[in-house]
C-alpha positions in Angstrom: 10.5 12.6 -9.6 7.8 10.2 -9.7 8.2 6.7 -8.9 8.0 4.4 -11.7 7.7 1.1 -9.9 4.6 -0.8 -9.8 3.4 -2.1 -6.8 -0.3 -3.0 -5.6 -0.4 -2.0 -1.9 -3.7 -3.9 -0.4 -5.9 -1.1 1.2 -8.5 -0.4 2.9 -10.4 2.8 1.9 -13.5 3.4 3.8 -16.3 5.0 1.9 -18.6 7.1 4.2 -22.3 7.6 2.1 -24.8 10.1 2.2 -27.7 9.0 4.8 -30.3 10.0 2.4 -29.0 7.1 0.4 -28.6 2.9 0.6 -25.9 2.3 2.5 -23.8 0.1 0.4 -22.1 -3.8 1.2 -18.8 -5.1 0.5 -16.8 -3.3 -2.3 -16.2 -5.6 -5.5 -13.4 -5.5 -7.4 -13.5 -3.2 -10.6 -13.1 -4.6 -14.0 -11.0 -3.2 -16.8 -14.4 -3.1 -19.2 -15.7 -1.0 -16.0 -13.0 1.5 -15.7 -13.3 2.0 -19.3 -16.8 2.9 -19.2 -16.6 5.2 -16.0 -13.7 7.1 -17.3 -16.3 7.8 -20.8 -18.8 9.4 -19.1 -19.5 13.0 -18.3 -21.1 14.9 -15.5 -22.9 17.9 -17.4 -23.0 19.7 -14.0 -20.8 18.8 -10.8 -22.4 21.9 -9.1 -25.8 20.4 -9.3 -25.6 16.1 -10.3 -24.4 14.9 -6.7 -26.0 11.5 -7.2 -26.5 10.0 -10.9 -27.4 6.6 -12.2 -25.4 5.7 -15.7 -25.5 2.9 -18.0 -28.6 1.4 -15.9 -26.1 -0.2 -14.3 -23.8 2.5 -12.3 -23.9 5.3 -9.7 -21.8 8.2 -9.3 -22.6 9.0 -5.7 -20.5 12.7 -4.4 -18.3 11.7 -2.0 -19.5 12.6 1.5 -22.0 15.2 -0.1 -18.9 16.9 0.1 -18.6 20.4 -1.5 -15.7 20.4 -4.1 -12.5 21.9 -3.0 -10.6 24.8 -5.1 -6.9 24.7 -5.0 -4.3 26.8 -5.8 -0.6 26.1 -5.9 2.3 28.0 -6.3 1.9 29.1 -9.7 -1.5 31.0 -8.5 -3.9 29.2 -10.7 -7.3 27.7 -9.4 -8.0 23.9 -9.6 -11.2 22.2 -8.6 -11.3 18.4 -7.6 -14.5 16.9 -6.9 -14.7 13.3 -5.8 -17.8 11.1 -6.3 -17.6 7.1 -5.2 -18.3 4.9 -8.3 -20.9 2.3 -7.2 -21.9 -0.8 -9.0 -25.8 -0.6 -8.9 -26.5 -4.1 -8.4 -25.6 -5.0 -5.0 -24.9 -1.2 -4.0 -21.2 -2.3 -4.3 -18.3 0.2 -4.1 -15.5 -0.4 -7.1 -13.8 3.3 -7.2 -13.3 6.7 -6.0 -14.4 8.8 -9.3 -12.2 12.5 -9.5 -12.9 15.3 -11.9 -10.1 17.8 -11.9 -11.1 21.1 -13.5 -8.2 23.7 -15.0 -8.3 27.1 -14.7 -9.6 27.6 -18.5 -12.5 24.7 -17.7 -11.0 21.8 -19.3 -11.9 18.9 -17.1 -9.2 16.1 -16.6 -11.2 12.5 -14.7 -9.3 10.1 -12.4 -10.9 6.7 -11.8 -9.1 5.4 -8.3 -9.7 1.1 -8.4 -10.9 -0.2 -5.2 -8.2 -2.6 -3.6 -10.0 -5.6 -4.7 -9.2 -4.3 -8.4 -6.9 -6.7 -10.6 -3.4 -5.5 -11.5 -3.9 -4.7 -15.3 -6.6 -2.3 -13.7 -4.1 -0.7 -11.3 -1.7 -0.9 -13.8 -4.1 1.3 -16.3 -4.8 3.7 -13.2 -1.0 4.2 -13.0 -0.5 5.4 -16.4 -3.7 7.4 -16.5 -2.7 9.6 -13.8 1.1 9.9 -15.3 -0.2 10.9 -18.8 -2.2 13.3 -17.3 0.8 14.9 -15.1 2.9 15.3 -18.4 -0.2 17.5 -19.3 -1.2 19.5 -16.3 1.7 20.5 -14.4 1.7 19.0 -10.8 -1.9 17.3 -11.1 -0.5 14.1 -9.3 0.9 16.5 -6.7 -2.1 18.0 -5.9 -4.2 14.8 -6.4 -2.0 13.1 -4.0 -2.5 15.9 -1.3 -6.7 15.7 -1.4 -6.5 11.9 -1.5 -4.1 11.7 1.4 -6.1 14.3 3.0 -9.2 13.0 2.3 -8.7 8.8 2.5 -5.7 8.3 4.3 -2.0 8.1 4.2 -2.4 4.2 2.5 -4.1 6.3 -0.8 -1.0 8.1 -1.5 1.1 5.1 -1.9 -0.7 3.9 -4.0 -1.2 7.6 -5.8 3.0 7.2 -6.2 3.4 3.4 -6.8 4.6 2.9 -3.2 7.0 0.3 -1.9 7.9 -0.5 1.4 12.0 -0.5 1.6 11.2 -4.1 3.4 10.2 -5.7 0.2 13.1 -4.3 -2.2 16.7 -4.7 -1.8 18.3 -1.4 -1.1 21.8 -0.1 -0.6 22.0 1.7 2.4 25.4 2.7 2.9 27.3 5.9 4.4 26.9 8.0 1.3 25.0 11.2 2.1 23.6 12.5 -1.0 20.8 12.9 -4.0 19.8 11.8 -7.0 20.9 14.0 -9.8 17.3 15.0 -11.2 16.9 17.2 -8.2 16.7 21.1 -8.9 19.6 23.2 -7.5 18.8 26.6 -6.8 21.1 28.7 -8.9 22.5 32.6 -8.2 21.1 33.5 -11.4 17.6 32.8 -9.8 17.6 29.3 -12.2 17.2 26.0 -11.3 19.9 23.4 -12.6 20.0 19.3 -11.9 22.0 18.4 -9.8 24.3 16.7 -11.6 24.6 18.8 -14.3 26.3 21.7 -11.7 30.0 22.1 -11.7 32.7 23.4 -10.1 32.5 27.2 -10.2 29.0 27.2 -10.5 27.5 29.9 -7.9 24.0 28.5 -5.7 22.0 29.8 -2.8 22.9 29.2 0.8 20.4 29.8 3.8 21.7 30.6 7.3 19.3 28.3 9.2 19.0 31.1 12.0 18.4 34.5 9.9 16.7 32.8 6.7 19.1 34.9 5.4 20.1 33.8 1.5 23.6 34.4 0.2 25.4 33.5 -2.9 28.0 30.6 -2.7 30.6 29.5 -5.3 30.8 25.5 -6.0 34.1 24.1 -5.2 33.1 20.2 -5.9 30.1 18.1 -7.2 30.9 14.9 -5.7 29.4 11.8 -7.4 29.1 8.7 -5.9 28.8 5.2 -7.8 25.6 3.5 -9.5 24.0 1.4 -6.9 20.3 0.6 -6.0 20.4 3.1 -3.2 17.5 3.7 -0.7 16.0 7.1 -1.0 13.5 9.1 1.5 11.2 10.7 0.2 9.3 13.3 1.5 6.6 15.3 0.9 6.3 18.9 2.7 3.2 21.5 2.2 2.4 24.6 3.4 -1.4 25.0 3.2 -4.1 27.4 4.1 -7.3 25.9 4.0 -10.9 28.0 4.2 -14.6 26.7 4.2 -16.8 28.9 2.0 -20.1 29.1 0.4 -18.9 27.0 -2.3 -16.4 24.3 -1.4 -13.3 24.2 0.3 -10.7 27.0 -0.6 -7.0 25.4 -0.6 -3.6 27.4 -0.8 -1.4 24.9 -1.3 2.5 24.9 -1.7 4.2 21.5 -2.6 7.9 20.2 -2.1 9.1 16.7 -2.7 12.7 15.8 -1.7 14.7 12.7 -2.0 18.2 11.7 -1.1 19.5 9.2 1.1 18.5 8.3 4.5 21.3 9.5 5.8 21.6 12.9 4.4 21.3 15.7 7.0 18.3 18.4 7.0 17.5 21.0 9.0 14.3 21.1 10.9 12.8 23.2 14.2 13.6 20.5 16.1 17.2 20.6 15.4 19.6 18.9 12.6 18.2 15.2 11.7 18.9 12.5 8.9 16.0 12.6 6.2 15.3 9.0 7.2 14.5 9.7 11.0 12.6 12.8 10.0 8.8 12.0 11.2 5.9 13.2 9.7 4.8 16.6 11.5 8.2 17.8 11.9 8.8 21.6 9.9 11.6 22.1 7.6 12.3 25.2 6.2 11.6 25.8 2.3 11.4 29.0 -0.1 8.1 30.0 -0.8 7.8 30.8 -4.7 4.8 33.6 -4.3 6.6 35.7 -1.4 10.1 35.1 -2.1 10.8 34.0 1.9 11.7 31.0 2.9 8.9 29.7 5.4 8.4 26.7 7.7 6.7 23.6 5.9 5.4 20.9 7.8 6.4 17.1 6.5 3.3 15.9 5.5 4.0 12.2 4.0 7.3 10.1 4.3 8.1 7.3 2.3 11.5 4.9 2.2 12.6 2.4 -0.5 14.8 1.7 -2.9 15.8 4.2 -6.1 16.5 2.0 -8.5 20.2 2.1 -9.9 21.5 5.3 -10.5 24.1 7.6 -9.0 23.7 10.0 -6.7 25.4 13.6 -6.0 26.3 16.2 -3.5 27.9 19.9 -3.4 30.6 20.8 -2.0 30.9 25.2 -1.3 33.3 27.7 -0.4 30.8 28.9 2.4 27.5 28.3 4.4 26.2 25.4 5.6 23.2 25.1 3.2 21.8 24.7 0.0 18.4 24.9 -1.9 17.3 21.8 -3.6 14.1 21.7 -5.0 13.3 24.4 -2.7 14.2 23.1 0.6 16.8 24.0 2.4 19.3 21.0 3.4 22.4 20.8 4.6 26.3 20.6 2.7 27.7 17.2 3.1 
């Protein structure tokens, strides 16, 4: 699901500092002895250290004075992400965006985001940080990706998933209207299955767009289209409840990221459109995991590029219009 390809996107992330302290000059690029050292060190109390000089040579500055934000995701467990810029203290220079990502259970996983002016082999470090730590904690870049792209701007989460402009790559974009076959098929059974492991005779969930209405359909095809370096959308939805308190920021968050084709139809409130002309904003309806009910999600992010080679599938049903994939509901081919 996440993108493997490297790219260093040139951004511009604007730092805002607390006005009790120096306000800093032009960032300078962060060195790979740097991130090594940053990523070693501990913060003994995040409630309490908001600004802390390291190493005689660092600073550790909380982002915005910002309280930290608590989020939960669809699994109900509690996350807290505080964010602290990483200063350089010669020169009052900014080289990163510091995070500290604390479970449920207390166990505290750190982020260290380059500045732009950063090297590759730095970015290239950052990258394989954040993926190790995903293969550990269940949807951390997920849920990273939604602070950052909250917090420091739509730019951030390309870079958070290795982003590529479709401009850059070459890209098949041909008539096929389908998905790759890692996508998650919402089975009868109340399973999810790949999508190109289902076969004919298999029974999924439909939607009626208008009711919300589920229903079980029988498979009558899994089409399969050949290997080519397709362009895929990709798009990120959330349903979110956000709450200022005493202590932070309290976040319900639920998460869906879809790819297939540009082409492939979905169905949103604003009628039936191709996932490549879908605009960020736009709601598309998706199952919501805690309640069972399929609710209105609102596209967050969009991104467009090339896939890579691989194959790509779609269903074919006895019935409905519909089918779940990775919960969202999009339409039969």
């Amino acid at each position: 699901m996440y993108k493997k390809i490297i790219f260093f996107l040139l951004l511009a992330v604007a730092f805002h500092q607390s006005n009790a302290q120096q306000k800093p000059v032009n960032p300078r690029p962060l060195t790979l002895a740097e991130y090594d050292i940053a990523k070693n060190y501990n913060v003994s109390d995040l409630d309490k250290e908001t600004y802390i000089k390291f190493d005689n040579m660092y600073i550790l500055d909380r982002y915005q004075a910002r309280k930290p934000f608590f989020i939960t995701g669809d699994d109900g467990l509690k996350k807290r992400v505080d964010l602290y810029r990483l200063l350089a203290k010669e020169g009052m220079q900014e080289i990163g965006l510091m995070v500290f990502y604390t479970t449920e259970k207390g166990k505290v996983y750190k982020a260290l985001v380059p500045d732009y002016t950063a090297e590759g082999k730095v970015w290239d470090k950052y990258f394989q940080d954040i993926d190790n730590i995903n293969k550990e904690e269940k949807n951390f870049v997920l849920k990273l990706s939604y602070i950052l792209s909250r917090e420091l701007s739509f730019q951030q989460y390309k870079v958070l998933n290795n982003g590529k402009a479709p401009s850059e790559e070459e890209a098949t974009y041909g008539s096929d209207i389908c998905f790759p076959g890692d996508e998650q098929v919402a089975m009868a059974n109340g399973l999810k299955k790949m999508l190109k492991d289902v076969k004919a005779g298999d029974q999924v969930i439909t939607v009626d767009p208008q009711t919300k209405a589920a229903s079980i359909v029988n498979v009558k095809e899994l089409t399969a289209h050949e290997a080519k370096n397709y362009a895929l959308t990709t798009l990120m939805l959330v349903m979110s409840d956000l709450k200022e308190t005493s202590s932070g920021t309290e976040i319900q968050l639920s998460v869906k990221l879809l790819q297939a084709t540009p082409n492939h139809p979905m169905m949103t409130r604003g009628g039936n459109r191709k996932m490549g002309e879908i605009k960020e904003g736009q709601e598309v309806l998706c199952l919501n995991e805690l309640s069972g009910t399929y609710d209105v999600y609102t596209v967050w992010k969009k991104d467009e590029r090339a896939g890579g080679t691989q194959k790509v599938y779609n269903i074919v049903a006895d019935g409905g219009s519909t089918f779940v994939m990775n919960g969202v509901m999009v339409m039969q081919k």
